[in-house]
C-alpha positions as CSV (number, residue, x, y, z in Angstrom):
1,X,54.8,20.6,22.1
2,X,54.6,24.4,20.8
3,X,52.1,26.8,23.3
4,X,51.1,30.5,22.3
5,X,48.7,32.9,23.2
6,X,47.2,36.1,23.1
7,X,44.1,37.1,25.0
8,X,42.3,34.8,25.5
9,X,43.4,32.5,23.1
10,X,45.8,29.9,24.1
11,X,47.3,27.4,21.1
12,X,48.9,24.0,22.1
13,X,50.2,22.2,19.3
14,X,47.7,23.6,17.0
15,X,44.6,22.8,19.1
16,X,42.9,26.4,20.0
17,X,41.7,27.0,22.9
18,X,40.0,29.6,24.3
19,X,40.1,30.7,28.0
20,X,37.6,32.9,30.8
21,X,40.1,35.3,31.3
22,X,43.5,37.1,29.3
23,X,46.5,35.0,29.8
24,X,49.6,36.9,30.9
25,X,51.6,33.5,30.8
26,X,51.8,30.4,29.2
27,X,54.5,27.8,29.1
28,X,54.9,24.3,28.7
29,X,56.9,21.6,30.8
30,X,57.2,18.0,30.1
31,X,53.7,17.0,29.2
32,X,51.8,19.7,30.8
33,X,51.0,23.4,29.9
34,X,50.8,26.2,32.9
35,X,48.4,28.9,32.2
36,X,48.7,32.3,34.2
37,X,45.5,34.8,33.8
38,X,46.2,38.1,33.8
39,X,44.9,39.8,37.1
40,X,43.5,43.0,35.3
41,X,41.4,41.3,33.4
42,X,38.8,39.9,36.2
43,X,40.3,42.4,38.7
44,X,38.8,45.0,37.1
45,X,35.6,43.5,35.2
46,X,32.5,44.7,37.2
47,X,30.6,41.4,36.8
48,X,33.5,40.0,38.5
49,X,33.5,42.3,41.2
50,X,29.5,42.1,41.5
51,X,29.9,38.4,42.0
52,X,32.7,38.7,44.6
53,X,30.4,41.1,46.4
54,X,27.9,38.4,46.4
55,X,29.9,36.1,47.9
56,X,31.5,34.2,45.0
57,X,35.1,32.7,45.5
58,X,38.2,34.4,44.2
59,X,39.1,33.2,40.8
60,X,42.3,30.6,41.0
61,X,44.5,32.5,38.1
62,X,47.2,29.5,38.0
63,X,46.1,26.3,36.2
64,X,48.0,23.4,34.6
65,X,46.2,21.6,31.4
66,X,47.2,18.5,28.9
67,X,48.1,19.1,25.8
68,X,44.1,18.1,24.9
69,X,43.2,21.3,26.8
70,X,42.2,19.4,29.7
71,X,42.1,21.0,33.2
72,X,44.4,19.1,35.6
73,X,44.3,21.2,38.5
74,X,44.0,24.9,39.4
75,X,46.4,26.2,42.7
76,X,45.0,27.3,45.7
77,X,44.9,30.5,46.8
78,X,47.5,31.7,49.2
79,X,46.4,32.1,52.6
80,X,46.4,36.5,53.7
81,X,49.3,35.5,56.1
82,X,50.9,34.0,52.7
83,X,50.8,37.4,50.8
């Protein structure tokens, strides 16, 4: 399996995918492909910060996809106490 990016744009094995937020990281292992978001990107977009104002949950910026592009999971958030 081959996996690039830039931006927003993550390629796995040819199939282009594009993605809410920049990816700092991608990688892939075994059957899966990890995806990292770039903090920046939401962190300092003021729609984002609007909606977080409002009440909306964090954005989970660690996510693990088939090679179709599918969303397996995203990882929870660390606890404050985990920081």
């Amino acid at each position: 399996m081959s996996v690039t990016f830039q931006g927003k744009t993550l390629v796995v094995d040819g199939q282009t995918l594009q993605m809410p937020w920049l990816v700092l990281d991608a990688i892939e292992h075994g059957d899966k492909v990890f995806v990292l978001f770039d903090p920046d990107s939401y962190l300092l977009d003021p729609a984002y910060k609007k909606m977080r104002r409002q009440g909306a949950p964090a954005i989970k910026n660690l996510l693990a996809l088939d090679k179709a592009g599918t969303k397996l999971w995203e990882a929870d958030l660390p606890e404050p106490s985990d920081y």
